[in-house]
C-alpha positions as CSV (number, residue, x, y, z in Angstrom):
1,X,19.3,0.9,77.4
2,X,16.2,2.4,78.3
3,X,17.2,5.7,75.7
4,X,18.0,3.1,73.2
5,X,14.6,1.8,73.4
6,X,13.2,5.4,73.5
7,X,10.4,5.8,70.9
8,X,13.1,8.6,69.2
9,X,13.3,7.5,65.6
10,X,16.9,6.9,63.5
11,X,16.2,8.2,59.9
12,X,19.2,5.9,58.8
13,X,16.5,2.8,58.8
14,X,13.7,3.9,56.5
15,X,12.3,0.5,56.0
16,X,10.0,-1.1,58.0
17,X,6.1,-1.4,58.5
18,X,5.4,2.3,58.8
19,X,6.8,3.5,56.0
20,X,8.6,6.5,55.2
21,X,8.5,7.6,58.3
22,X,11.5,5.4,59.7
23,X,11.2,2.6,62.7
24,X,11.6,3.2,66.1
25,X,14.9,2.5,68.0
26,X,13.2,-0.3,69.9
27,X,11.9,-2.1,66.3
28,X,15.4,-1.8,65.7
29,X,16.9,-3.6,68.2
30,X,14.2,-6.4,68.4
31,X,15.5,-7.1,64.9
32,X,18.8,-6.4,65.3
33,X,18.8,-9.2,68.4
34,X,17.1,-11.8,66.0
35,X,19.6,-11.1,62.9
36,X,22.1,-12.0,65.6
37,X,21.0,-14.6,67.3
38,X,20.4,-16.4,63.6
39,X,23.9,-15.6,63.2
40,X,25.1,-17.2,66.5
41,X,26.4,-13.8,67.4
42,X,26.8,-12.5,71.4
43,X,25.0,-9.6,72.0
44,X,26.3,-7.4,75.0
45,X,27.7,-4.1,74.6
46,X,26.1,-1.3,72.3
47,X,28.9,-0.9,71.1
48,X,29.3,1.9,68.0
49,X,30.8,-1.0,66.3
50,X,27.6,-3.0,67.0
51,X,25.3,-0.3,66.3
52,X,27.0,0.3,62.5
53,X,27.2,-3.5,62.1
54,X,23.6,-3.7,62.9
55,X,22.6,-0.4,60.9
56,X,23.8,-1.8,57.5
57,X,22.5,-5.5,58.2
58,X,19.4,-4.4,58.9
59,X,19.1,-1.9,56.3
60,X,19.9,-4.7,53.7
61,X,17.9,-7.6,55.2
62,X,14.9,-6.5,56.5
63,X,13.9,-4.0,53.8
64,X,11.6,-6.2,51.9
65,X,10.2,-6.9,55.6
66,X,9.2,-3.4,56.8
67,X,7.1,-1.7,54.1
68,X,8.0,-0.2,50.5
69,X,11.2,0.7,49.4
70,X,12.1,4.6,49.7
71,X,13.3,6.5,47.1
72,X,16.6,5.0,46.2
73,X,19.5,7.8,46.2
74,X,20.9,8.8,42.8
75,X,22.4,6.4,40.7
76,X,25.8,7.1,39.0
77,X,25.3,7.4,35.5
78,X,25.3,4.6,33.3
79,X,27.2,4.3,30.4
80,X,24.0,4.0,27.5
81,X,23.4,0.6,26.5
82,X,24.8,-0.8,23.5
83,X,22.7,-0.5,20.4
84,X,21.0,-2.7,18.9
85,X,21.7,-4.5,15.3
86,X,20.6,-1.9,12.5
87,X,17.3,-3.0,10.7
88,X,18.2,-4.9,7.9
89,X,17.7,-2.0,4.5
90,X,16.0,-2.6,1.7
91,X,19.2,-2.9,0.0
92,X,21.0,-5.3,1.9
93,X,16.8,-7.8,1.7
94,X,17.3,-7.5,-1.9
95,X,20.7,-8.4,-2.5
96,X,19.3,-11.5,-0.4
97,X,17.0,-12.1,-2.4
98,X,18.9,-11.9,-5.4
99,X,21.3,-14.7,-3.7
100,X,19.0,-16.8,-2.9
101,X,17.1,-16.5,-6.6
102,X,20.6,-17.4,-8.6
103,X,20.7,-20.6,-6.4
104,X,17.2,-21.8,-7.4
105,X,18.5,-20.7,-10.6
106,X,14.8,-21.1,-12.3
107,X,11.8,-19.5,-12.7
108,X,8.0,-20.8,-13.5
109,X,5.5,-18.6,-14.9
110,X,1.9,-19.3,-16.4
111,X,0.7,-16.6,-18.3
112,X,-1.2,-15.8,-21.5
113,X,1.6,-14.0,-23.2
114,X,2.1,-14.3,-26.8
115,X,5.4,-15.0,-28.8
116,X,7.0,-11.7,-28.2
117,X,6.5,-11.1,-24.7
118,X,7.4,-14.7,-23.3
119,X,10.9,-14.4,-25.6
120,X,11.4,-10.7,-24.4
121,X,10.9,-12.0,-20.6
122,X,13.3,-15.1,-21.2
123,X,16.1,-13.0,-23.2
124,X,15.7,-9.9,-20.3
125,X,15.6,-12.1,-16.7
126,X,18.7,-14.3,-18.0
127,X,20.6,-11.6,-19.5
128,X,20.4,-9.5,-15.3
129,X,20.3,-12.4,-13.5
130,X,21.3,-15.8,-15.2
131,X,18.0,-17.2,-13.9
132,X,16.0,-19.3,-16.8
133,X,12.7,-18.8,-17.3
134,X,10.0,-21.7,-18.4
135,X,6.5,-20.7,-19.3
136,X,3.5,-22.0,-19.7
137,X,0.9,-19.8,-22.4
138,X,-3.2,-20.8,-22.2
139,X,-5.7,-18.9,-22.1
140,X,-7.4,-18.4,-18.8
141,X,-10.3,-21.1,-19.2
142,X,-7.2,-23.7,-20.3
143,X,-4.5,-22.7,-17.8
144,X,-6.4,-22.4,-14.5
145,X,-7.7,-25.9,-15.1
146,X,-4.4,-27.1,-15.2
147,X,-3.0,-25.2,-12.7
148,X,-5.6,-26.8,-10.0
149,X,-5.3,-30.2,-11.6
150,X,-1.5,-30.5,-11.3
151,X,-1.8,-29.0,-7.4
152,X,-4.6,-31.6,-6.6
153,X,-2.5,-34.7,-8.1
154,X,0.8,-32.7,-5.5
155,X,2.5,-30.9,-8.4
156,X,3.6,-27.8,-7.5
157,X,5.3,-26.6,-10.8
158,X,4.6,-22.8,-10.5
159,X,6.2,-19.8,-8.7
160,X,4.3,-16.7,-10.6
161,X,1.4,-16.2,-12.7
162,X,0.6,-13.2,-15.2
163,X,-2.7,-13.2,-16.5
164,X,-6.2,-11.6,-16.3
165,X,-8.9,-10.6,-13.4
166,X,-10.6,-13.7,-14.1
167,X,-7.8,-16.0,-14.1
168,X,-7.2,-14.8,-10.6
169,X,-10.5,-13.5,-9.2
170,X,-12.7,-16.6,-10.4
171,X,-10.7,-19.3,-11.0
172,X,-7.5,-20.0,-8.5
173,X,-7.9,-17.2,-5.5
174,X,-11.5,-19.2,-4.5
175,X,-8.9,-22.4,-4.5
176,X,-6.8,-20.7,-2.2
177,X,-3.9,-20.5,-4.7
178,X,-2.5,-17.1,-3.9
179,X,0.1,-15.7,-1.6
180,X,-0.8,-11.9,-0.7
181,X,1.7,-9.8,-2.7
182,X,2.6,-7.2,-0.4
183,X,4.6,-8.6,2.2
184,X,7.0,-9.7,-1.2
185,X,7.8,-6.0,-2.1
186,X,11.2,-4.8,-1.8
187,X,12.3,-2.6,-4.2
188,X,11.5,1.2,-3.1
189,X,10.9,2.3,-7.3
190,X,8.4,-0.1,-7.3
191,X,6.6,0.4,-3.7
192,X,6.4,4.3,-4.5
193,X,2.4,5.0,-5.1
194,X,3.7,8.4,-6.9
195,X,5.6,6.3,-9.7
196,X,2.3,4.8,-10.8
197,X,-1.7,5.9,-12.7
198,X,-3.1,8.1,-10.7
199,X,-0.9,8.5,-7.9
200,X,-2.2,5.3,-6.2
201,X,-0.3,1.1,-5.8
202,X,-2.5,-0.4,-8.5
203,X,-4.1,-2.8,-6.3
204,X,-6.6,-5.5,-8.0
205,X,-8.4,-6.6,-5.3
206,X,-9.0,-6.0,-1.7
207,X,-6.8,-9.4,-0.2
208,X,-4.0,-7.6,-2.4
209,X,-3.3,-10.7,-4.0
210,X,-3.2,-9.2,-7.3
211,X,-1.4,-6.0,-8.8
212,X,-2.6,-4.7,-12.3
213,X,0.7,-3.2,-14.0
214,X,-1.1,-2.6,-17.4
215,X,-3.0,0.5,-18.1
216,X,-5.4,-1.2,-20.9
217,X,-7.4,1.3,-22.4
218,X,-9.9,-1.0,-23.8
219,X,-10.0,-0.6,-27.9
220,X,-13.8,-2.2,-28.3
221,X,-14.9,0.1,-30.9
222,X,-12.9,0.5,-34.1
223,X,-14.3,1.5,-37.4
224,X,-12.4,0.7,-41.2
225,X,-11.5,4.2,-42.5
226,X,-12.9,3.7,-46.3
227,X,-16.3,2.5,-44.9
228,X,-16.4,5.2,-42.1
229,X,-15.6,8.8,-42.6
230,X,-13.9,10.6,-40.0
231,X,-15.8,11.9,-36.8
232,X,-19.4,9.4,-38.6
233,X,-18.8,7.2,-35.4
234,X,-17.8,9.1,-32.5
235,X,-19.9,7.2,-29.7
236,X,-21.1,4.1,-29.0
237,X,-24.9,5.6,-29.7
238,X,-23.5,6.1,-33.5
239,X,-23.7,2.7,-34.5
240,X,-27.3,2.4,-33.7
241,X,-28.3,4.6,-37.0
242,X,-30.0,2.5,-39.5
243,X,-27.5,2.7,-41.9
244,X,-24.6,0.6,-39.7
245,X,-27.5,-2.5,-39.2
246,X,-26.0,-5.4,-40.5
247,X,-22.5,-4.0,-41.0
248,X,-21.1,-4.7,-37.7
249,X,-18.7,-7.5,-36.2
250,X,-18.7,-8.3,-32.5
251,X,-16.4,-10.8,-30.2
252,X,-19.0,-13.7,-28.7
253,X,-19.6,-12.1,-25.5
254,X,-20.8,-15.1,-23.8
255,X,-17.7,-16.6,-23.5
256,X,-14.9,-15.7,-21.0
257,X,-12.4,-12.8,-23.6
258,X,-12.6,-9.6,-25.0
259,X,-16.3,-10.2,-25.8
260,X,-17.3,-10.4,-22.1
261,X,-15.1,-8.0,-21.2
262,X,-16.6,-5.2,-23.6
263,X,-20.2,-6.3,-22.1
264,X,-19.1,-6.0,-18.7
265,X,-17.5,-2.9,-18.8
266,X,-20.0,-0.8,-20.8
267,X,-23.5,-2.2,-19.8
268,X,-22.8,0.0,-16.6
269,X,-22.4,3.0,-18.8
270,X,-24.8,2.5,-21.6
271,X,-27.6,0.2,-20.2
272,X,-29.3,-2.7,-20.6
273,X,-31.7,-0.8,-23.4
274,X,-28.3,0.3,-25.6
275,X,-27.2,-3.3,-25.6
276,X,-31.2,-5.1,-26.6
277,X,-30.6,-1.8,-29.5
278,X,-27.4,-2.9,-31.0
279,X,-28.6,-6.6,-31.3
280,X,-31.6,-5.2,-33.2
281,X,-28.9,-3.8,-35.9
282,X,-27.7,-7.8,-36.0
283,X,-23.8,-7.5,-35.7
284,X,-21.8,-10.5,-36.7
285,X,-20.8,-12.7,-33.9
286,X,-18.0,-14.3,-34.1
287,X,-15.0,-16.1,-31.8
288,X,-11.9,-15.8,-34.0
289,X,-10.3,-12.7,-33.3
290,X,-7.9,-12.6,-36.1
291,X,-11.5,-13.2,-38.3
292,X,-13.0,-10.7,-36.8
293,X,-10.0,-7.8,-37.8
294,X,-9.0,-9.2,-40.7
295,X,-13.0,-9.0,-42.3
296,X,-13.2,-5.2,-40.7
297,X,-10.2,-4.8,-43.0
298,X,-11.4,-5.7,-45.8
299,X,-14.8,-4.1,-45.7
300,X,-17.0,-7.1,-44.7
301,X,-18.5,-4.6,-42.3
302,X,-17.4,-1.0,-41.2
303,X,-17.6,-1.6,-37.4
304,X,-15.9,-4.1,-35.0
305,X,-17.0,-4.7,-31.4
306,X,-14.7,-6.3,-28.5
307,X,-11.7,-6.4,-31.3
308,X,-8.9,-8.2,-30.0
309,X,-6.3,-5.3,-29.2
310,X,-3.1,-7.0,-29.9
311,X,-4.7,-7.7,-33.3
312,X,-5.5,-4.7,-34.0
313,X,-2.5,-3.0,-33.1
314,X,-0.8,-5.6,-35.6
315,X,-3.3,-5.2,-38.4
316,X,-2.7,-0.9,-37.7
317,X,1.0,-0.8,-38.2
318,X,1.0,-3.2,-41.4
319,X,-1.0,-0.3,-42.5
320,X,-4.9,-1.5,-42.4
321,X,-7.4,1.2,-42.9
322,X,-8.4,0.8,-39.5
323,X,-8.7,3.5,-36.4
324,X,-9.6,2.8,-33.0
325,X,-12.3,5.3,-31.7
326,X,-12.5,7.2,-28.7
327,X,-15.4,7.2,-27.7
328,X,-16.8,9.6,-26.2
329,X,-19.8,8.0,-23.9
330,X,-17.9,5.4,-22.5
331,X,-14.3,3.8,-21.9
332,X,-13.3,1.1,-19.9
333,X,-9.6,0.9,-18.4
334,X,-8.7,-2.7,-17.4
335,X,-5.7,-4.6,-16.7
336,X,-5.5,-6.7,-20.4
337,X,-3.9,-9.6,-19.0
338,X,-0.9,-7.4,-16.8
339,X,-2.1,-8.8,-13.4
340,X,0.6,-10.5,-11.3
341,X,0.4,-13.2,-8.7
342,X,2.4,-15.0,-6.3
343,X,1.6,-19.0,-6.2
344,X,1.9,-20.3,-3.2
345,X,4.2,-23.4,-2.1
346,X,6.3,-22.1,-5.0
347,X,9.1,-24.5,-6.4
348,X,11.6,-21.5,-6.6
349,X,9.9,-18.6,-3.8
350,X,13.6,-16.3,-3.9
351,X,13.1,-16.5,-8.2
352,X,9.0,-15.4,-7.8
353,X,10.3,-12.6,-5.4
354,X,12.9,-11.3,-7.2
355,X,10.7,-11.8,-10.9
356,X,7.6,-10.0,-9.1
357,X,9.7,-6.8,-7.9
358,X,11.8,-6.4,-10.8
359,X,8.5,-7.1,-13.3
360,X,7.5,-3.7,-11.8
361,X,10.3,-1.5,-12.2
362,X,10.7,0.9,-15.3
363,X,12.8,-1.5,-17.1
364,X,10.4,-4.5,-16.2
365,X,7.5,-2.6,-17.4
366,X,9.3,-1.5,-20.8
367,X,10.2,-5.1,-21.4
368,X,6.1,-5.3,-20.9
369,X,4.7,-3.0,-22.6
370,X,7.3,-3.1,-25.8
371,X,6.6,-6.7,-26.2
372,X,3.1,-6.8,-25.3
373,X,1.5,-3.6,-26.7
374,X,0.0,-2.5,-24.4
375,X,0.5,0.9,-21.9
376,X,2.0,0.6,-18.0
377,X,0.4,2.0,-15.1
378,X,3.9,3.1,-14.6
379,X,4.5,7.1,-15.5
380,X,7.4,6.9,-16.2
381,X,7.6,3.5,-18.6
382,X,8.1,4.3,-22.5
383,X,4.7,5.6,-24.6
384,X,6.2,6.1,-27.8
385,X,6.1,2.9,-29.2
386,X,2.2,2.5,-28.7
387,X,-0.8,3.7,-30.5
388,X,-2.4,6.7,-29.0
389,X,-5.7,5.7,-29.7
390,X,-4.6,3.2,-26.3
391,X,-3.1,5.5,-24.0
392,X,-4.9,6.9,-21.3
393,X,-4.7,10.9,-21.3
394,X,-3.8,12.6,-18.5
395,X,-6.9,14.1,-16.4
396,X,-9.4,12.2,-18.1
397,X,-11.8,9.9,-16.6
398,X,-12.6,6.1,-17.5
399,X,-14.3,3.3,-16.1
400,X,-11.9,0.9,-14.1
401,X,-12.5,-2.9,-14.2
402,X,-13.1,-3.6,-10.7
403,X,-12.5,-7.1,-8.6
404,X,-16.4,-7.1,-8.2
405,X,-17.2,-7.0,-11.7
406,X,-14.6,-9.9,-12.3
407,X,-17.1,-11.7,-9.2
408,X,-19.8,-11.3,-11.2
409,X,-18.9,-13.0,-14.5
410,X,-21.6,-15.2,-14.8
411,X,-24.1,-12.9,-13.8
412,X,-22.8,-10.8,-17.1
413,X,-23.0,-14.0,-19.6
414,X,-26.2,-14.5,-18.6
415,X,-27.2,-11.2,-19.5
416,X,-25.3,-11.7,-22.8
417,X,-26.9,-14.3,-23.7
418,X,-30.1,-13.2,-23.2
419,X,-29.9,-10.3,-25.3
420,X,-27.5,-11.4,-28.4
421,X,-28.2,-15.3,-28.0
422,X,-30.6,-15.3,-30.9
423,X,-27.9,-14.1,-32.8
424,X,-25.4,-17.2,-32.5
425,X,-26.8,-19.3,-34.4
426,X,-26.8,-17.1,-38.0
């Protein structure tokens, strides 16, 4: 017994209070008598039956008692866990979606679109998917309005809106209307920054509520060819020679519309002193667009300002002797009414998912632009239908319409007014 309780240590009980090192044969036994006597065991001989018995009890049950745990000898290999479900693909969301958008079966849109577009958009989203489309067509001072009315009396009749930087930026966004757009795109044609202007996801505004799919190269100067001889005005500093005063039209530009837009854009390239100049030549002012082309036209004066471009681009191909010019001091690139939005607490949120990824695909935007007139951001959407005068050339550099410019609206009539107010009331 008294070599049993020798301070000689047995390396087969690493656990206990000094570690690594092993415990002594006399910890052991202390134990080992208290395991047994729990157990209503009789302990006499040291038998090497006991001594085993003990060994593995002791090794099991008093581990967590003696210190840390020694390094466990190697496992057997384990067969590799199964893996997990495969990450839904794009594919297999979209497919979804499209599910799910055929059971809501409708889609709302409000939007400024004229005639052509919102027939091109029915005919093209029921012929792919069977899904009807209703829209709504006002302007962006008439449709916002009603838009926030309808949601303030618990209407929610709208999944998507199309429409301009305003529309979104000043009216409905501050209301807290929008749904950010991003988390809705699916389709990898569409989410592909190479397929689009300049190699960048055309982006409005910084919440990325927005997306601008048309490429608007803005057509505020255009001249009648009888009354203006080729390369006579080449620049916006052109029509300040004497011999253009009085024989210019310009869209109001203190009033939300092409008018504003043209002051907005340019008053950062030009200046505050070009602007006070062309009021000295006293342009006609004027809200009617189809006025405003149709007395260009016909020689009432050589010169229109802020010309409404889907006007224009009607008056060109009926054969009008009319040419947009590009000028050469300054060009604005805006979004023309091609920014789209996801409403939120949408009536039908599967047919506003579906409607804003497949709006931005090539064949969305050549239903666009065809109908509408106006140029995609997308490269690789159809040119030759449009006037080149519109379509922004490779390399060159314009000024984009930015969300902070949109921001400061007000701030831009006010200038307007001040400088052509006088002129209103001719």
């Amino acid at each position: 017994m008294k070599r049993l309780l020798s301070q000689e240590r047995i390396p087969l009980i690493p656990h206990c209070e000094r570690g690594r090192k092993g415990c002594t044969r006399k910890e052991f036994y202390v134990a080992y008598e208290m395991l047994v006597r729990e157990n209503h065991m009789r302990v006499g001989t040291k038998s090497r039956l006991h001594y085993m018995i003990g060994t593995l009890l002791l090794a099991g049950m008093i581990a967590g008692a003696c210190g840390p745990a020694a390094t466990p000898p190697p496992a057997a290999t384990a067969a590799p866990p199964a893996p997990a479900a495969a990450k839904e693909t794009w594919q297999q969301e979209w497919d979804r979606i499209v599910a799910a958008a055929k059971k809501e079966g409708r889609l709302s849109v409000i939007t400024d679109w004229g005639p052509k577009a919102r027939e091109a958009v029915i005919k093209a989203v029921r012929e792919k998917y069977g899904i009807d489309v209703e829209i709504t067509s006002a302007g962006a001072s008439q449709a916002a309005p009603k838009l926030l009315a309808e949601r303030r009396a618990g209407l929610y009749n709208h999944d998507i809106a199309v429409h301009g930087g305003s529309f979104g930026i000043r009216f409905v966004k501050p209301e807290g209307v929008l749904d950010p757009v991003e988390p809705a795109l699916v389709l990898p044609e569409v989410k592909d920054a190479g397929a689009w202007l300049g190699g960048e996801f055309p982006w409005f505004d910084r919440d990325r509520t927005m997306i601008q799919f048309f490429a608007k190269l803005d057509t505020h100067l255009s001249v009648n060819t009888v009354e203006v001889r080729s390369g006579e005005i080449a620049a916006w500093k052109d029509l300040l020679a004497p011999k253009w005063k009085g024989k210019i039209g310009l869209k109001d530009p203190t009033v939300v519309g092409s008018g504003t837009s043209w002051f907005r854009g340019h008053i950062k390239n030009l200046g505050a002193d070009f602007m006070k100049a062309l009021a000295r030549q006293e342009p006609f002012i004027l809200r009617d667009d189809r006025q405003l082309v149709e007395w260009l036209a016909r020689g009432k004066y050589s010169a229109l300002v802020a010309g409404s471009s889907d006007v224009l681009n009607d008056f060109i191909r009926e054969g009008s002797p009319i040419a947009i010019v590009d000028t050469s001091d300054s060009r604005v690139l805006g979004a023309g009414g091609g920014q789209v939005m996801l409403i939120n607490r949408a009536p039908h949120p599967n047919t506003a998912r579906l409607f804003l990824n497949w709006v931005l695909t090539r064949e969305g935007q050549t239903v666009m632009t065809e109908s509408v007139g106006l140029p995609s951001r997308r490269l690789d959407a159809p040119t030759g239908h449009l006037l080149p005068a519109i379509v922004p050339q490779p390399g060159k550099k314009y000024t984009e319409e930015t969300e902070e410019d949109t921001l400061g609206g007000e701030q831009y009539v006010t200038m307007a007014k001040d400088i052509f107010g006088a002129l209103l009331s001719r």
